[in-house]
C-alpha positions in Angstrom: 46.6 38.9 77.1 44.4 40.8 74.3 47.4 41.2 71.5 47.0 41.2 67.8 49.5 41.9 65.3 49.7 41.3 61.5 53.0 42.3 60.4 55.3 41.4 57.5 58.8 43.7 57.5 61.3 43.8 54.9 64.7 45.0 56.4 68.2 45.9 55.8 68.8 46.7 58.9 67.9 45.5 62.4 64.1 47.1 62.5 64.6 48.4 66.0 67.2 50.8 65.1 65.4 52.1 62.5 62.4 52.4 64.0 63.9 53.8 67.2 64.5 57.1 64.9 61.4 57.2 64.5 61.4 57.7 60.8 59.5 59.5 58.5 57.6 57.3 55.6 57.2 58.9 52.3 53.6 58.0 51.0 54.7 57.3 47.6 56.9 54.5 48.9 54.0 53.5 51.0 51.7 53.2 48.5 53.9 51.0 46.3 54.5 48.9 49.1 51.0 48.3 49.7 50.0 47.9 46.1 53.1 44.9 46.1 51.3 42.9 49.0 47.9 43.9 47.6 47.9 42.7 43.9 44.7 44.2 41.6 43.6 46.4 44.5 42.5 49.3 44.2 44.7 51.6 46.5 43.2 55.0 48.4 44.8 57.2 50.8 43.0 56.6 53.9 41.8 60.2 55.0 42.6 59.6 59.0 45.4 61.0 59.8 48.7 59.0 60.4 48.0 55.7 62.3 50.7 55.1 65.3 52.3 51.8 65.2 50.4 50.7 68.5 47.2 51.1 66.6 48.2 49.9 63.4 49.6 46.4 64.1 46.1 45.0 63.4 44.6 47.1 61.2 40.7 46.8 60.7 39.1 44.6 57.7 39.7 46.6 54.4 42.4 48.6 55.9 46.2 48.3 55.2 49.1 50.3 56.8 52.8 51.3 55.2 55.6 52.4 56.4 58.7 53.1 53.9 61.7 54.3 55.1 65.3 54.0 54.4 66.6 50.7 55.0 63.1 49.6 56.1 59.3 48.9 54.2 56.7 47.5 56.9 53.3 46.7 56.3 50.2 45.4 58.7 47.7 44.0 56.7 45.2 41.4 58.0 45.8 39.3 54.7 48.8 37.9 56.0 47.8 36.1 59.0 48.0 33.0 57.5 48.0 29.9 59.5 50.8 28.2 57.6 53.7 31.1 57.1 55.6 29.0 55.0 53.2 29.3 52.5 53.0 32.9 52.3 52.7 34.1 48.3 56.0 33.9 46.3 55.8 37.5 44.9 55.8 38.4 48.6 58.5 36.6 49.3 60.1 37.5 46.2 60.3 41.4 47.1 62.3 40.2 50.0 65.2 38.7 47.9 68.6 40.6 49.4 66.7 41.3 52.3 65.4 40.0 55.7 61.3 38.9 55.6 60.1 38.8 59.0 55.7 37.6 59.3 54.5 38.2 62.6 50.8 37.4 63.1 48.5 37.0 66.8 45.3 36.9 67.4 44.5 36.9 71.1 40.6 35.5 70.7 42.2 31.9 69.9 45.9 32.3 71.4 47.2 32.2 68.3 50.7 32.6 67.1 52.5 32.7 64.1 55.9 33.7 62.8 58.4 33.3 60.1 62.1 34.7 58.9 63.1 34.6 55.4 67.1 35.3 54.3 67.7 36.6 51.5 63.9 34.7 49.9 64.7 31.3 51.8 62.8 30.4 54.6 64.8 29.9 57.6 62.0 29.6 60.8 58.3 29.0 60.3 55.9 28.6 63.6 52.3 28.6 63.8 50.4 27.3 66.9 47.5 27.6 69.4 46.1 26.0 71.9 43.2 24.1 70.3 45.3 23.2 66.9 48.1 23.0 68.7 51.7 22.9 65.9 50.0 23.8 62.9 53.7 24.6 61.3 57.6 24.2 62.8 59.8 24.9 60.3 64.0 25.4 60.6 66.4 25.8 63.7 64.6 27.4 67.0 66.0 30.8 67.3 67.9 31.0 70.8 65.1 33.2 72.5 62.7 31.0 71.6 64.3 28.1 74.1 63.5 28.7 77.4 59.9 28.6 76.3 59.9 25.2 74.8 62.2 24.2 77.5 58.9 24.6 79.7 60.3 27.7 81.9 57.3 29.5 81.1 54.4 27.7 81.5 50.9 28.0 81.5 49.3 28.6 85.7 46.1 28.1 86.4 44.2 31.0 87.6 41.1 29.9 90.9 38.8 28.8 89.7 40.3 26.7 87.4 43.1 24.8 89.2 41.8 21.6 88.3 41.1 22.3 84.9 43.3 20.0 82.6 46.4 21.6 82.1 47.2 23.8 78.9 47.9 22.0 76.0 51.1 23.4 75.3 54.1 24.1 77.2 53.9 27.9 77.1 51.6 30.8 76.4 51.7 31.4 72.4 51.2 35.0 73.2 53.4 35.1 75.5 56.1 33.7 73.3 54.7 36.1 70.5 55.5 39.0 72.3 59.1 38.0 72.7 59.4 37.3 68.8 58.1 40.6 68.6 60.8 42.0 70.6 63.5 40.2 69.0 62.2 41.1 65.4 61.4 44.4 66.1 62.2 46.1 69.6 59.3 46.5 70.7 56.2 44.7 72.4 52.7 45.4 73.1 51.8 43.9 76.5 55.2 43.1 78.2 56.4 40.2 79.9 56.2 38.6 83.5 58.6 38.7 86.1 59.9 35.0 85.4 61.0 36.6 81.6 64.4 37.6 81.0 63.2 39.7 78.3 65.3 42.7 77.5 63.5 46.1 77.7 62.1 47.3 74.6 63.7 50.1 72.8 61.0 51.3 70.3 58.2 53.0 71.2 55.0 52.3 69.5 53.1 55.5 70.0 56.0 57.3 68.0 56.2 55.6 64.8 53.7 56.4 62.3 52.1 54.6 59.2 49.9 55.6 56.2 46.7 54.2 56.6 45.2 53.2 53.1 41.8 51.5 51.9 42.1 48.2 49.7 39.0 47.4 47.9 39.6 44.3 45.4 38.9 44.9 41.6 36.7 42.8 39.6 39.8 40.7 38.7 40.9 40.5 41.7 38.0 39.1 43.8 39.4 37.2 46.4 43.1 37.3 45.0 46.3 38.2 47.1 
């Protein structure tokens, strides 16, 4: 598993039927957007052209991409990868006050997961673990999908050679689990599911959505602020 994803969606709607429409973003929405998670930044257009959503979950260092559409704003932003969701900065969660909040991060280097839902600006789920930190954060009622995976019904094989290596720490893959969240959230995945999964298929596809790409540099009052 190589995913990464750094995601934070503000919804009306269920994400998956918006983005199934594959909607068009107005830049000027997009740019606001980004200035809100992006405080005393300095905002450019990036001058790539549109970034598809496969590429832009996990946008590079210095690099932020928008999507605002009608009944959706999304945003993939490295800055929100944070290892306690929970804590996640109150003007963010602020903006998302009538709405849904969905955080999604990964990071595949460290097996890495986090997630969180707020309603309405209250925080309803919260989950951040890996392997070598194991729970970091477990916040709020385990959605239903989430189950079968803490249940232990999709654990962690060895692969030869390492059969007697000692077993995995947790009782499932966090990627593996993160790509389900993902699903769930969003309708879509990045790298699919085994066999054993009762995953349903995904409905969006990734390579038809598209983002504005823009460049954050931090002003001189804003040096290490988010």
């Amino acid at each position: 598993m190589g995913a990464k994803t750094a995601v934070l969606a503000y919804a009306d709607a269920e994400i998956a039927h918006v983005l199934q429409d594959a909607p068009t973003s107005e830049i000027g929405r997009a740019a606001a957007l980004v200035a809100r998670v992006r405080p005393r930044h300095r905002i450019d257009t990036d001058t790539e052209e549109a970034w598809e959503l496969a590429d832009a979950l996990y946008p590079p260092e210095g690099t932020v991409c928008a999507l605002s559409a009608s009944g959706l704003d999304l945003v993939c932003d490295r800055v929100v990868m944070l290892d306690r969701p929970s804590q996640l900065p109150e003007h963010l969660v602020a903006a998302g006050r009538g709405r849904r909040l969905y955080l999604h991060a990964m990071h595949s280097v460290v097996d890495w997961l986090a997630f969180a839902v707020w309603d309405n600006g209250t925080l309803v789920r919260s989950l951040s673990l890996s392997p070598d930190s194991g729970i970091i954060e477990d916040i709020g009622e385990r959605f239903p999908f989430e189950q079968p995976y803490w249940e232990g019904r999709h654990p962690v094989e060895p692969l030869p050679p390492f059969e007697d290596d000692e077993p995995y720490p947790l009782p499932f893959h966090p990627l593996a689990l993160g790509e389900r969240a993902m699903l769930e959230f969003f309708g879509f995945c990045v790298e699919g599911f085994s066999g054993e999964d009762d995953a349903p298929e995904p409905v969006v596809d990734i390579w038809d959505v598209e983002l504005h790409g823009f460049r954050v540099t931090a002003t001189s009052s804003g040096e290490g602020a988010d």
